[in-house]
N, C-alpha and C positions, 0 to 999 in steps of 0.2 A: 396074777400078772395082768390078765385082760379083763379086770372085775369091773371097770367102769367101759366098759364098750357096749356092754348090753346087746341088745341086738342086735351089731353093727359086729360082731365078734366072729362072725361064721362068715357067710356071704350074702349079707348083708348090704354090705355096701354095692354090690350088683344091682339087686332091687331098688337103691336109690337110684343110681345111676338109669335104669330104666325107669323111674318115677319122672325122673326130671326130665329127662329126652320125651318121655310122652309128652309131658309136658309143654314144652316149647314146638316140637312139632304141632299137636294139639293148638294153639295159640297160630302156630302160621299157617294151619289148613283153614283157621278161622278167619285171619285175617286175608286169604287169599279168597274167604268164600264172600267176605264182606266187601273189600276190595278188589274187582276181577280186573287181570292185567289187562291191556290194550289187545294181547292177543288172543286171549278166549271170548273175546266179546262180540266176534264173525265180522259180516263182511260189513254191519255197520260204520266200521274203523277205514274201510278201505277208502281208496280213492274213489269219484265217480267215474272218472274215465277207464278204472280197472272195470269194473264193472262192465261196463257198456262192449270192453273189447272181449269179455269173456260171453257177454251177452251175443255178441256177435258171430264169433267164433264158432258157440254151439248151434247156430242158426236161429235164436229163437227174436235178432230183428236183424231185417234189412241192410244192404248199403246203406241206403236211403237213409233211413230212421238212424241210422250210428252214424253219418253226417251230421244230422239234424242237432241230434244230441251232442256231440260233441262240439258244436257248433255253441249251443246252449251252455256247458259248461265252459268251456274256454271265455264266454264272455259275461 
């Protein structure tokens, strides 16, 4: 009755079904490692002015200097 299933006769077709999901997962951790989205890419992506108000913020510049800068970017 099941003489041409061959290996696919038991549970079988499990294993495929986990061949192919590696598979294509496989392919999109690869494609994600080749292509980094815009958000793992840090704060390269970000705004300048994000920057500057978090630079700020932590104290590591000045009023002054976050003037300055923001002055600079804005123009």
């Amino acid at each position: 009755m099941m003489e041409g299933w061959g290996w696919m006769s038991g549970f079988g077709w499990i294993f495929m079904i986990l061949f192919w999901a590696l598979l294509i997962l496989g392919a999109a951790a690869l494609a994600r490692w080749v292509f980094p989205s815009g958000d793992s890419a840090g704060s390269r992506d970000r705004r300048p002015l994000e920057i500057r108000k978090e630079r700020h913020a932590r104290g590591e510049i000045t009023g002054d200097q976050y003037a300055q800068l923001r002055r600079d970017v804005e123009s």
